[in-house]
ZADO-1210 file (C-alpha; in nm, 4 decimals, padded with zeros to 6 digits):
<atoms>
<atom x="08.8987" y="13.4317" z="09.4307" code="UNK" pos="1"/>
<atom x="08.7679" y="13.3174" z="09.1173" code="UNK" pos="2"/>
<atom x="08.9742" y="13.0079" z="09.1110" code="UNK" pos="3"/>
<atom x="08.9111" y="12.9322" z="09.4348" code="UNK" pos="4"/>
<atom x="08.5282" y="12.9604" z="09.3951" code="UNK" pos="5"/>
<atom x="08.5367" y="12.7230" z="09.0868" code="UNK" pos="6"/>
<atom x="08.7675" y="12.4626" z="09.2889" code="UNK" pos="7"/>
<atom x="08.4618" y="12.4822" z="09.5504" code="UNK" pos="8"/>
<atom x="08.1988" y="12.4586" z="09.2900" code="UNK" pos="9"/>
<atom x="08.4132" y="12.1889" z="09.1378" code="UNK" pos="10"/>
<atom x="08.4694" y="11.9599" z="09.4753" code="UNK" pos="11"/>
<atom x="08.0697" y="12.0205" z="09.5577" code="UNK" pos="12"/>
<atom x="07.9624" y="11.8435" z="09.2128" code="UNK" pos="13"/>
<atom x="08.2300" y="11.5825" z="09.3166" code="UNK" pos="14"/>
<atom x="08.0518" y="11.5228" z="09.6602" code="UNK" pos="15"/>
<atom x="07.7265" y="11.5151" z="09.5014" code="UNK" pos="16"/>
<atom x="07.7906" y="11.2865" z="09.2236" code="UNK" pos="17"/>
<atom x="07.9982" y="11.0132" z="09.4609" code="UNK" pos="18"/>
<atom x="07.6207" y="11.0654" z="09.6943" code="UNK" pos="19"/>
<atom x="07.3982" y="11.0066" z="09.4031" code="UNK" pos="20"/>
<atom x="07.6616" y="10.7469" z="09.2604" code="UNK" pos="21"/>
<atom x="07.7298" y="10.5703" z="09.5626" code="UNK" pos="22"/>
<atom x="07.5910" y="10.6439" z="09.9185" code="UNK" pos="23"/>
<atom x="07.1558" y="10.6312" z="09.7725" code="UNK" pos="24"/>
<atom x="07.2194" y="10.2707" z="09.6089" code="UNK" pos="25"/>
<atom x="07.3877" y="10.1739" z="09.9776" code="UNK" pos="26"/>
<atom x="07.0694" y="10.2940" z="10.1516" code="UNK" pos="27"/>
<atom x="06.8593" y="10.1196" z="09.8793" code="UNK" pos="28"/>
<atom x="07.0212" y="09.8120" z="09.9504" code="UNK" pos="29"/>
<atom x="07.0427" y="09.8040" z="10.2953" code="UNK" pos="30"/>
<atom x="06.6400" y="09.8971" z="10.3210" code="UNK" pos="31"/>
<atom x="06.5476" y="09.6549" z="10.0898" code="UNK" pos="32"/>
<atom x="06.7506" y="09.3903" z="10.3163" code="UNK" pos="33"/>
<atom x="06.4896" y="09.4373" z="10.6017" code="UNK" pos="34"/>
<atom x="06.1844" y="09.4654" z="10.4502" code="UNK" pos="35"/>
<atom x="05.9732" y="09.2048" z="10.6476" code="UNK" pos="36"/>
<atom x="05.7395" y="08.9947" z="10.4373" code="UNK" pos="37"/>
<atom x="05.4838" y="09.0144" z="10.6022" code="UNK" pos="38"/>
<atom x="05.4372" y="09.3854" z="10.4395" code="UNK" pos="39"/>
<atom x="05.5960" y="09.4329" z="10.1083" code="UNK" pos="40"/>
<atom x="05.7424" y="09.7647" z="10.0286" code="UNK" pos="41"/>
<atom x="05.5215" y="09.9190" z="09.7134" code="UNK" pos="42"/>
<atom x="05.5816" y="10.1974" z="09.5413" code="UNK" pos="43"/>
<atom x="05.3923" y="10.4474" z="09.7001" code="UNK" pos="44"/>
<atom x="05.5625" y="10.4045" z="10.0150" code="UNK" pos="45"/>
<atom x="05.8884" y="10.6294" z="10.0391" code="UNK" pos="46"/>
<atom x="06.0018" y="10.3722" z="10.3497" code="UNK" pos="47"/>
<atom x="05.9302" y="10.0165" z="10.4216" code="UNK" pos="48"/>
<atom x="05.6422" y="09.9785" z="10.6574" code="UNK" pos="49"/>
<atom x="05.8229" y="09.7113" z="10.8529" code="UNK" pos="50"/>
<atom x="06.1217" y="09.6427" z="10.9033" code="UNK" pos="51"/>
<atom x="06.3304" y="09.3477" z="11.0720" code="UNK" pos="52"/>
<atom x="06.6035" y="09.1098" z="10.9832" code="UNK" pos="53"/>
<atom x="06.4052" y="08.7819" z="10.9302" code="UNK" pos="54"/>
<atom x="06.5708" y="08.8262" z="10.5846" code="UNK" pos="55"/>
<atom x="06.9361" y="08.8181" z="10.7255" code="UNK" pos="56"/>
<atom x="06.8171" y="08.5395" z="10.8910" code="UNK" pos="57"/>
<atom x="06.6564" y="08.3643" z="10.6451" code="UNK" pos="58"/>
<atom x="06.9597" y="08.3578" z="10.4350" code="UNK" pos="59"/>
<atom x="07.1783" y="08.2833" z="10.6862" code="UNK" pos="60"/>
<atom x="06.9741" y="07.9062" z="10.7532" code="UNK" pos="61"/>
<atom x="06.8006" y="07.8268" z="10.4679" code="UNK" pos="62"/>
<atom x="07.0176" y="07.9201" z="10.1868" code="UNK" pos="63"/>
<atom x="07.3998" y="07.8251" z="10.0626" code="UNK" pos="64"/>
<atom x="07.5043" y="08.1256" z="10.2295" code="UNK" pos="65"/>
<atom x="07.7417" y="07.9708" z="10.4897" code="UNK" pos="66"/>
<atom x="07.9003" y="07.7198" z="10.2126" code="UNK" pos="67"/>
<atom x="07.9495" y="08.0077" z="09.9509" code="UNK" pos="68"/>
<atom x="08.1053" y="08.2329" z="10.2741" code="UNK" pos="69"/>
<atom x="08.3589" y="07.9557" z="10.3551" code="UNK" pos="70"/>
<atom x="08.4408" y="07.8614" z="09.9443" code="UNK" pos="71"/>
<atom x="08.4943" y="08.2731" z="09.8867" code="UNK" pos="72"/>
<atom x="08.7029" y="08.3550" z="10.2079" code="UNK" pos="73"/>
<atom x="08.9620" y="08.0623" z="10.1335" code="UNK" pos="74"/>
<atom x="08.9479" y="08.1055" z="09.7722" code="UNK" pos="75"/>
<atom x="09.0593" y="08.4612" z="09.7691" code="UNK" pos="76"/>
<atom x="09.3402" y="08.4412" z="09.9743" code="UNK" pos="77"/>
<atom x="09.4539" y="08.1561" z="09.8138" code="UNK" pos="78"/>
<atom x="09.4274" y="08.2867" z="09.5111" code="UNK" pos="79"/>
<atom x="09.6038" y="08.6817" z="09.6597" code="UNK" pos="80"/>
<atom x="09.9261" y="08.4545" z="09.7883" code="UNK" pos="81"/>
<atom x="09.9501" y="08.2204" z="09.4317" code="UNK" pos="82"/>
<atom x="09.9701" y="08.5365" z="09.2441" code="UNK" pos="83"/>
<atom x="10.2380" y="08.7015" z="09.4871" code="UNK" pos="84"/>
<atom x="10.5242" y="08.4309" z="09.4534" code="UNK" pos="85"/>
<atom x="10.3932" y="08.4317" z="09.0820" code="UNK" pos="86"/>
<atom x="10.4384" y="08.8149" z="08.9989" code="UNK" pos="87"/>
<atom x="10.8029" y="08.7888" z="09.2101" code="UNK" pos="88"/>
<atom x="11.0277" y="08.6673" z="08.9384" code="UNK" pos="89"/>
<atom x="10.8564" y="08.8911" z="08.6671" code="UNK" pos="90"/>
<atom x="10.8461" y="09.2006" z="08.9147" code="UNK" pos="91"/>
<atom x="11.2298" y="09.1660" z="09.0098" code="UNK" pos="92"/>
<atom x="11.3166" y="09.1634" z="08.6528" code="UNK" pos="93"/>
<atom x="11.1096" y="09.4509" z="08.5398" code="UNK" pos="94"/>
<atom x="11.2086" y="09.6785" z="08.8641" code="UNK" pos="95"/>
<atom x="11.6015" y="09.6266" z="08.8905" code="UNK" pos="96"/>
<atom x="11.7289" y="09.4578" z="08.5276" code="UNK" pos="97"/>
<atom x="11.7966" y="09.7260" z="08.3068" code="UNK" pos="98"/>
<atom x="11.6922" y="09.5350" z="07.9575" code="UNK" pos="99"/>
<atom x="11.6115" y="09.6711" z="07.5914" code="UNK" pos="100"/>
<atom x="11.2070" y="09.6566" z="07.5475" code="UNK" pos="101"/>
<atom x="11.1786" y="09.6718" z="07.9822" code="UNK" pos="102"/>
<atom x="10.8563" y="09.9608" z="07.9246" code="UNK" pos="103"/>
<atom x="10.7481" y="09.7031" z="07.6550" code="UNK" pos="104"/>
<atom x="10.7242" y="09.4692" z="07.8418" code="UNK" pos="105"/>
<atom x="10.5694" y="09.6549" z="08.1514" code="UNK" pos="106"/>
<atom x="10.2616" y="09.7312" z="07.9185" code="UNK" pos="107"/>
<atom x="10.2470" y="09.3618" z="07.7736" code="UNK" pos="108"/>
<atom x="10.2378" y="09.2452" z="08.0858" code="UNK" pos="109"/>
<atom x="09.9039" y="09.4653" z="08.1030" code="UNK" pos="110"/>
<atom x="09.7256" y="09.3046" z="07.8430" code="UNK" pos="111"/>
<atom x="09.5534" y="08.9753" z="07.9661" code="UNK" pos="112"/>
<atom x="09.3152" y="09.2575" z="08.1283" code="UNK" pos="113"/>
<atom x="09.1809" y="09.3168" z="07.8362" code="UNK" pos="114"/>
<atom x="09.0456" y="08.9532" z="07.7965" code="UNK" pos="115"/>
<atom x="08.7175" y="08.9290" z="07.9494" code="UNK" pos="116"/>
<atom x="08.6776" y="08.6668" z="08.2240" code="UNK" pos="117"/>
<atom x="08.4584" y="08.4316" z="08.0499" code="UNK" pos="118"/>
<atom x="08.7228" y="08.3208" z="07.7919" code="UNK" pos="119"/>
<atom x="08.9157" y="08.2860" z="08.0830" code="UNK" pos="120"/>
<atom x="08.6852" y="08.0412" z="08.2430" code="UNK" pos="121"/>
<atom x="08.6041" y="07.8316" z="07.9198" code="UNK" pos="122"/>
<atom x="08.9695" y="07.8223" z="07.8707" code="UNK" pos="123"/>
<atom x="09.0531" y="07.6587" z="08.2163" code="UNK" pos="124"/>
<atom x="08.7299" y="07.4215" z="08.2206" code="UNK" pos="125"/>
<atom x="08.8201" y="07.3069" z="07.9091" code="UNK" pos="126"/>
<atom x="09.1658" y="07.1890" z="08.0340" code="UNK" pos="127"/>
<atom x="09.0457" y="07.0364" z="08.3107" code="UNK" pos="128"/>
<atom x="08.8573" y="06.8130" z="08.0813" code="UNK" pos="129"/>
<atom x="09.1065" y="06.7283" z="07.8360" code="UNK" pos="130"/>
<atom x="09.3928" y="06.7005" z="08.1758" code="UNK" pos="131"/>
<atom x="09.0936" y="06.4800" z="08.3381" code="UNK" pos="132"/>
<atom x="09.1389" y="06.6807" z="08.6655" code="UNK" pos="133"/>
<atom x="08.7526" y="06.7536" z="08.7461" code="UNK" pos="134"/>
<atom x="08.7678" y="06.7120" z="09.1052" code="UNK" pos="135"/>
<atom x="09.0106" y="06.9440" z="09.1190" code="UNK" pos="136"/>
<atom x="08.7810" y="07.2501" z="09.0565" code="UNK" pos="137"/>
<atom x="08.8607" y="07.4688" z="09.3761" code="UNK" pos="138"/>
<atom x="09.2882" y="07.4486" z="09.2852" code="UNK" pos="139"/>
<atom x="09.1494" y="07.5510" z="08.9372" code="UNK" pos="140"/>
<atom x="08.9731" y="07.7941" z="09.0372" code="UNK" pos="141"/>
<atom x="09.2762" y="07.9466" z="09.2704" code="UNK" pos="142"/>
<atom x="09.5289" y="07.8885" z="08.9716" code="UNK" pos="143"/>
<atom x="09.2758" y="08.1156" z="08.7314" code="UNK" pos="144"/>
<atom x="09.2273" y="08.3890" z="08.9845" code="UNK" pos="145"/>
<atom x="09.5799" y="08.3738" z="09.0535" code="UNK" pos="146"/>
<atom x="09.6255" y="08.4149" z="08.6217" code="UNK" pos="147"/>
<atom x="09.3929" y="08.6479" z="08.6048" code="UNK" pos="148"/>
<atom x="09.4638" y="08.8662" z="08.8431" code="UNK" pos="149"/>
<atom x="09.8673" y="08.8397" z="08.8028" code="UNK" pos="150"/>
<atom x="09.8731" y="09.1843" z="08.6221" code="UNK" pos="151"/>
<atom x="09.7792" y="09.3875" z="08.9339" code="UNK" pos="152"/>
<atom x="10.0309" y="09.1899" z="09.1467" code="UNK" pos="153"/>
<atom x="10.3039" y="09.2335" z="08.8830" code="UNK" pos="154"/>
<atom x="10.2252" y="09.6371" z="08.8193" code="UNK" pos="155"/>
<atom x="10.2286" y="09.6454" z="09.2288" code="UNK" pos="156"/>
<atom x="10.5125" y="09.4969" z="09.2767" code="UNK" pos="157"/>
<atom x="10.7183" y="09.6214" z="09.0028" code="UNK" pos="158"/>
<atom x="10.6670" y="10.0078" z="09.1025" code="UNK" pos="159"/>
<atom x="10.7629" y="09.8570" z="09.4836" code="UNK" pos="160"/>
<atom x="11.1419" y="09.6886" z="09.3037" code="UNK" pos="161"/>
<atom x="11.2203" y="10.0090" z="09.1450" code="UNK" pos="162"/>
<atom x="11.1594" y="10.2101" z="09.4769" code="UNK" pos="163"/>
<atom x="11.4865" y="09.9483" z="09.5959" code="UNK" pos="164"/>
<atom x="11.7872" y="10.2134" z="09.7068" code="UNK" pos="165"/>
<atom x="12.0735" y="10.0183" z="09.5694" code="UNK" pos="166"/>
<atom x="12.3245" y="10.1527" z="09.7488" code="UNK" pos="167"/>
<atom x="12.1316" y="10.0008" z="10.0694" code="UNK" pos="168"/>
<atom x="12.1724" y="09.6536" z="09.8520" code="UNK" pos="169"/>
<atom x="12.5553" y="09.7289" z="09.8466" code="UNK" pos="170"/>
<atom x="12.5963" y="09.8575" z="10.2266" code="UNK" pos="171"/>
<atom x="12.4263" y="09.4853" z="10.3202" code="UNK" pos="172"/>
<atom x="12.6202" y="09.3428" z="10.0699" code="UNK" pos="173"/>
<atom x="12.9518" y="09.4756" z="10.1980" code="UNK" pos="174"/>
<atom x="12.8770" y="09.4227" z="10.5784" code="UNK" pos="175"/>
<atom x="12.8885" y="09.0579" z="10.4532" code="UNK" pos="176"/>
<atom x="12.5092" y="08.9850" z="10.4447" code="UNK" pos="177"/>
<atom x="12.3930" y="08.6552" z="10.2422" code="UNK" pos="178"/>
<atom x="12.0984" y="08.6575" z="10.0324" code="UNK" pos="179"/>
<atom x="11.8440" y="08.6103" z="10.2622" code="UNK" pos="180"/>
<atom x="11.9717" y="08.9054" z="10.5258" code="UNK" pos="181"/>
<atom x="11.9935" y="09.1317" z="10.2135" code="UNK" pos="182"/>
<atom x="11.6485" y="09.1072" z="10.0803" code="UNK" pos="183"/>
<atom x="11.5235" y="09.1140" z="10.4653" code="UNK" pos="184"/>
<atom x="11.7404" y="09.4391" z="10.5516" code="UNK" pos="185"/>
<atom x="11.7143" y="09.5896" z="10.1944" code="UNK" pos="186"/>
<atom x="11.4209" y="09.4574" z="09.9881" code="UNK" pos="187"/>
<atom x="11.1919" y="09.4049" z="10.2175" code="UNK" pos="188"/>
<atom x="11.0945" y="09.7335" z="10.3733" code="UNK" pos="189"/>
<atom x="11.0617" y="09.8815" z="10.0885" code="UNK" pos="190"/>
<atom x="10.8409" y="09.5769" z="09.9589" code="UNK" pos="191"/>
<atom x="10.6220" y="09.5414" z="10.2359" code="UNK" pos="192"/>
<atom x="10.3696" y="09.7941" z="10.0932" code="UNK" pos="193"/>
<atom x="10.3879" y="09.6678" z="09.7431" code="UNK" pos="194"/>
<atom x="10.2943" y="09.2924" z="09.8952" code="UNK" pos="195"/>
<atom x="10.0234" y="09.4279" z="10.1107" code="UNK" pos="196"/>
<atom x="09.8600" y="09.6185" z="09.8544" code="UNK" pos="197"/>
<atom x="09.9027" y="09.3258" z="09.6135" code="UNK" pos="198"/>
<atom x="09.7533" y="09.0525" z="09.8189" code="UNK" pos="199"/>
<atom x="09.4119" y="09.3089" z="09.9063" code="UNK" pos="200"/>
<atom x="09.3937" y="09.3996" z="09.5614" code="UNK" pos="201"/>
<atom x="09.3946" y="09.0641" z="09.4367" code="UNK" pos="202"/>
<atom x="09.1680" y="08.9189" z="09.7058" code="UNK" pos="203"/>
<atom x="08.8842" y="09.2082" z="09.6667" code="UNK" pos="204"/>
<atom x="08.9110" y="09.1332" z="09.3102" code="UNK" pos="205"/>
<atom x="08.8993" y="08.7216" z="09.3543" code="UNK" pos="206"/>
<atom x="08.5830" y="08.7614" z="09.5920" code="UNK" pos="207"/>
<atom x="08.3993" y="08.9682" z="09.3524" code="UNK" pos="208"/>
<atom x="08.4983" y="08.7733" z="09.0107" code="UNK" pos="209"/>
<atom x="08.2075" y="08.5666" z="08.9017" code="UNK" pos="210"/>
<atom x="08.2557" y="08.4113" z="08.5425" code="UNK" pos="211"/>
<atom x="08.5415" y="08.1590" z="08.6637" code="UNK" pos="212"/>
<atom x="08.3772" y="08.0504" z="08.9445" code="UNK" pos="213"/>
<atom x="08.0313" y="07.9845" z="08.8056" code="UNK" pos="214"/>
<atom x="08.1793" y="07.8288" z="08.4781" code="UNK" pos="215"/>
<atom x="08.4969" y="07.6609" z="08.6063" code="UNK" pos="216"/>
<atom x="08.3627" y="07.5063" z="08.9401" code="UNK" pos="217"/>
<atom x="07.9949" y="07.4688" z="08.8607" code="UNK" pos="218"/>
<atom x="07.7589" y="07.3099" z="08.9981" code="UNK" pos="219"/>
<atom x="08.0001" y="07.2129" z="09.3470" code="UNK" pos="220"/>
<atom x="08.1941" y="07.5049" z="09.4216" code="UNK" pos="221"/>
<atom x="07.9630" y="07.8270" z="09.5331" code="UNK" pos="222"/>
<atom x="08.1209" y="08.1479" z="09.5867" code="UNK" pos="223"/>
<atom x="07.9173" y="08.4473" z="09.7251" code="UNK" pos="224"/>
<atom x="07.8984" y="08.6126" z="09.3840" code="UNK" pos="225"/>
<atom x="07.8018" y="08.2851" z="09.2372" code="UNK" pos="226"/>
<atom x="07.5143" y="08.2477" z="09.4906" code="UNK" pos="227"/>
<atom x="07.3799" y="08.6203" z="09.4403" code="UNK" pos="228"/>
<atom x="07.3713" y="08.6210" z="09.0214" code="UNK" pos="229"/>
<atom x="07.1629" y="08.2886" z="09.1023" code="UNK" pos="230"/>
<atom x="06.9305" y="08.4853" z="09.3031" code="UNK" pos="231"/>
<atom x="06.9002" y="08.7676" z="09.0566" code="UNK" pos="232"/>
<atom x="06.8269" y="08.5447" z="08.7953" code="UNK" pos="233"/>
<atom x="06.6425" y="08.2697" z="08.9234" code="UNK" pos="234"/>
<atom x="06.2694" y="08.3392" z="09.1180" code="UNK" pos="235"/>
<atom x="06.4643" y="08.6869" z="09.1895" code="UNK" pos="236"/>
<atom x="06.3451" y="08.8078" z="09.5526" code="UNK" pos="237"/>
<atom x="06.5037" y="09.1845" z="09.5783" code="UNK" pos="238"/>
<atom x="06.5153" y="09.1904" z="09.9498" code="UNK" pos="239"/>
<atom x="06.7651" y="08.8306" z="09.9756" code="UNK" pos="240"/>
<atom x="06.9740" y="08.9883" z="09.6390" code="UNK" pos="241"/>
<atom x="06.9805" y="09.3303" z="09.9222" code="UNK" pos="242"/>
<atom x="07.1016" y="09.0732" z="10.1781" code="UNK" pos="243"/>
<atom x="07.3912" y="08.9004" z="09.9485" code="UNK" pos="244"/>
<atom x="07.5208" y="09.2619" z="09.7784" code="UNK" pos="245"/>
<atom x="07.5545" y="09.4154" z="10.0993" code="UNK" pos="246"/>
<atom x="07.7619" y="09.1029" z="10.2465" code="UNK" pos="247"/>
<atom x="07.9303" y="09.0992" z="09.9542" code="UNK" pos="248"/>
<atom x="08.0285" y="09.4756" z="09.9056" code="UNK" pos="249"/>
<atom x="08.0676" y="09.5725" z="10.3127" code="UNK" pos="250"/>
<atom x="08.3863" y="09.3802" z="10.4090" code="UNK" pos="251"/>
<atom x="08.5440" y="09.4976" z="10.0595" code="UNK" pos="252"/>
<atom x="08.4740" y="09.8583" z="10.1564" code="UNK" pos="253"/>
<atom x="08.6678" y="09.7997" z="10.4720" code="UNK" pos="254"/>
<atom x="08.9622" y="09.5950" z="10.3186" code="UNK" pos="255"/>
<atom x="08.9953" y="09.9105" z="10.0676" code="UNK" pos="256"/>
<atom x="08.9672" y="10.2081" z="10.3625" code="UNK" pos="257"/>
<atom x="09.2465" y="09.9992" z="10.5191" code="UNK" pos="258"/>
<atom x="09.4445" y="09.9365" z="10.1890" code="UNK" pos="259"/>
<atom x="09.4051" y="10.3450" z="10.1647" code="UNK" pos="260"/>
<atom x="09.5293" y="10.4311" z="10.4600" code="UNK" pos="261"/>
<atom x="09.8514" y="10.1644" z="10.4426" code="UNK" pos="262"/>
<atom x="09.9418" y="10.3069" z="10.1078" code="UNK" pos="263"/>
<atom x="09.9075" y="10.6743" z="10.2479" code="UNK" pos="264"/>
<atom x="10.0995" y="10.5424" z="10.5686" code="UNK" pos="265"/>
<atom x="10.3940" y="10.3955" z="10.4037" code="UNK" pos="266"/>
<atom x="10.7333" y="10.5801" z="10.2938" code="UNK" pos="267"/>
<atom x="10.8933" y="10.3331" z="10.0915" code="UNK" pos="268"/>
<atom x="11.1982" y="10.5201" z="09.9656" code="UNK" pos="269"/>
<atom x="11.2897" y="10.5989" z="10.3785" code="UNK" pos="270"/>
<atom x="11.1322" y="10.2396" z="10.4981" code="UNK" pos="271"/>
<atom x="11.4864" y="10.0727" z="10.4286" code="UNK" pos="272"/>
<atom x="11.7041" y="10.3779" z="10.4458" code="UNK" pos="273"/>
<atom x="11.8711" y="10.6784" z="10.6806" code="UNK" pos="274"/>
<atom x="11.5409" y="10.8935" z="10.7492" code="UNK" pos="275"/>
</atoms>
């Protein structure tokens, strides 16, 4: 009884802090997106005294909203399918080749987290200086999201390799199956979670990443996080920075309810095999 009193105190605190933490700054934001102007939301109002969407709309025609949508939404999945066929070669080798230093190399492969973004970014805008490639800037971009962002793909994919039944490999490969009908019958079931959880991960990650796209394709490419860290810092209007966090953060949320519930869905070690 005890225990199971403290696991109920325990998962109430959690509740609380994830509403304090998570669901009041939603509210904020989405209140502060429709305050009209024509009544400005003071402090000692607990709600705005008007409300209506001549913000959304305001954004939506007189700002680079549309642009920054269009740059961010081919970016990032440009950027989610570079670092795929990137991570495949490393991933194969770390999930079925049985090497000395193989958990070595797992963690190395780690490390380029640790670098913050803006070295990144300096790093990439200075070789498109000295490589003269300027107008290039959006394949730059993609290339340093895809960089950045290779660790995820490569952790992903590796865990999805080593979940591989090889004596599924060596059924297909004794039924006569070439290289192609053996990853399709034996790899790729088992894969298919791996590569959708790779691609969302590193597109939620390329939308939100800001130093590489503000320092690498400055001032002609505007993504959406671009265009609201301009608004926060320059003649910063709280409602419009409401409007851009929300479109920002909203679609994300979705993409990572769905991502949850394809990871929870999938059985990779039966996908490929006798259930």
């Amino acid at each position: 009884m005890n225990r199971l009193r403290l696991n109920n105190i325990l998962m109430a605190l959690v509740i609380a802090l994830a509403f304090i933490w998570l669901f009041i700054p939603f509210v904020m934001a989405v209140l502060w997106s429709l305050v009209d102007p024509s009544q400005p939301w003071t402090a000692d109002k607990l709600l705005p005294p008007a409300m209506s969407f001549y913000r959304w709309v305001n954004m939506w025609q007189n700002s680079s909203l549309q642009p920054a949508l269009l740059t961010s939404y081919t970016l990032a999945p440009s950027a989610a399918i570079l670092s795929l066929l990137l991570a495949f070669p490393t991933s194969f080798a770390l999930g079925r080749i049985a090497f000395p230093g193989r958990e070595v190399a797992k963690t190395l492969c780690l490390l380029p987290l640790v670098v913050p973004p803006f070295i990144t970014a300096v790093f990439f805008t200075a070789l498109l200086y000295r490589l003269g490639l300027t107008a290039w800037r959006p394949g730059a971009i993609i290339f340093a999201h895809a960089v950045v962002f290779l660790p995820f793909s490569i952790r992903i994919l590796t865990v999805s390799f080593e979940t591989v039944r090889q004596d599924h490999i060596d059924a297909a490969r004794d039924l006569g199956a070439g290289h192609w009908a053996r990853f399709k019958a034996a790899y790729l079931p088992a894969l298919r979670p791996g590569i959708y959880a790779s691609l969302l991960i590193v597109f939620i990650q390329s939308i939100e990443e800001f130093a590489i796209a503000f320092i690498v394709g400055s001032p002609d490419v505007v993504t959406i996080p671009v265009l609201l860290y301009s608004a926060l810092g320059q003649d910063y209007v709280r409602p419009n920075a409401a409007v851009l966090s929300l479109i920002l953060v909203i679609p994300n949320v979705f993409l990572m309810l769905f991502l949850e519930r394809l990871l929870k869905s999938a059985n990779p070690t039966l996908a490929s095999g006798k259930g």
